[in-house]
C-alpha positions as MATLAB code, in Angstrom:
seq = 'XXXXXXXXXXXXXXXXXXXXXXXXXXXXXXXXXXXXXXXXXXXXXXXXXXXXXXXXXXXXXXXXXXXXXXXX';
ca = [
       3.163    9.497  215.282;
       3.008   13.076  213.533;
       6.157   13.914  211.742;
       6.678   17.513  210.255;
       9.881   18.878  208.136;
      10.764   21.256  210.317;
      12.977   23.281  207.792;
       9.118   24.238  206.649;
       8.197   25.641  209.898;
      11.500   27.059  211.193;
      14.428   29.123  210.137;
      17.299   27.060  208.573;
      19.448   28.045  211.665;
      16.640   26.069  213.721;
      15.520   22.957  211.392;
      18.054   20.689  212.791;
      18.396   21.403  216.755;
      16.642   18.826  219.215;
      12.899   19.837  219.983;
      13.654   20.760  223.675;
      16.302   23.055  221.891;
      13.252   24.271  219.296;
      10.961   24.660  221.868;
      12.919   26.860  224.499;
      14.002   28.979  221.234;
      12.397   32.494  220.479;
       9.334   32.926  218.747;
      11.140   34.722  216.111;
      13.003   31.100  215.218;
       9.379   30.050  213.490;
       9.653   30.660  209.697;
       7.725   33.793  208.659;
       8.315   35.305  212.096;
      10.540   38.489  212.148;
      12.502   39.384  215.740;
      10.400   42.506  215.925;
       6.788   40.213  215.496;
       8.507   38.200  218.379;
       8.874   40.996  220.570;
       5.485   42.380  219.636;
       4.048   39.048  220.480;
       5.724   38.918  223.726;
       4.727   42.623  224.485;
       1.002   41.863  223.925;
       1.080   38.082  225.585;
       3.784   37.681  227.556;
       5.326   34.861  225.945;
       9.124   34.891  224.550;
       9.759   31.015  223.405;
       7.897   29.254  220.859;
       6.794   26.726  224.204;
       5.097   29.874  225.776;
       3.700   30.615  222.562;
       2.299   27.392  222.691;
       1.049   27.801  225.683;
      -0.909   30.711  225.165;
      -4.780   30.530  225.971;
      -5.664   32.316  223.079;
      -3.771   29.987  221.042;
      -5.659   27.347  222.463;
      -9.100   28.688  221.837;
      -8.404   29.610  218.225;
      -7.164   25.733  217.570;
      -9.892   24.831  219.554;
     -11.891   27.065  217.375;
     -10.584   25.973  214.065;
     -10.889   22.176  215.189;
     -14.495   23.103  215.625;
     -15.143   24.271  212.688;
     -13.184   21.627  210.716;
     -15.127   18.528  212.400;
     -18.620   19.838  210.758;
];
């Protein structure tokens, strides 16, 4: 199993709730992502949690993308 230390990916108010918590929380919770990039992100794609985020099919083809390009 994958393991992260999620103080390095989220604000320190964030790095110790339970994922479910984490993953209904907003997009602005990520580290490096200001409340105003949040609402920008969910003005352009809709999506307001870091889940949706997740979600988001052009997420998914830019991993998908990257994944690509990394298996060469």
């Amino acid at each position: 199993m994958a393991s992260i230390g999620l103080d390095k990916v989220l604000d320190k108010a964030w790095a110790d709730k339970s994922l479910p918590e984490i993953l209904a929380a907003p997009v602005g919770a990520l580290k490096g992502v200001s409340d105003r990039d949040g609402e920008l992100l969910q003005e352009a794609f809709g999506g307001k949690t870091i889940a949706d985020l997740a979600e988001l099919k052009y997420v998914r083809r830019a991993q998908a993308l990257a994944a690509l390009d990394a298996a060469k």
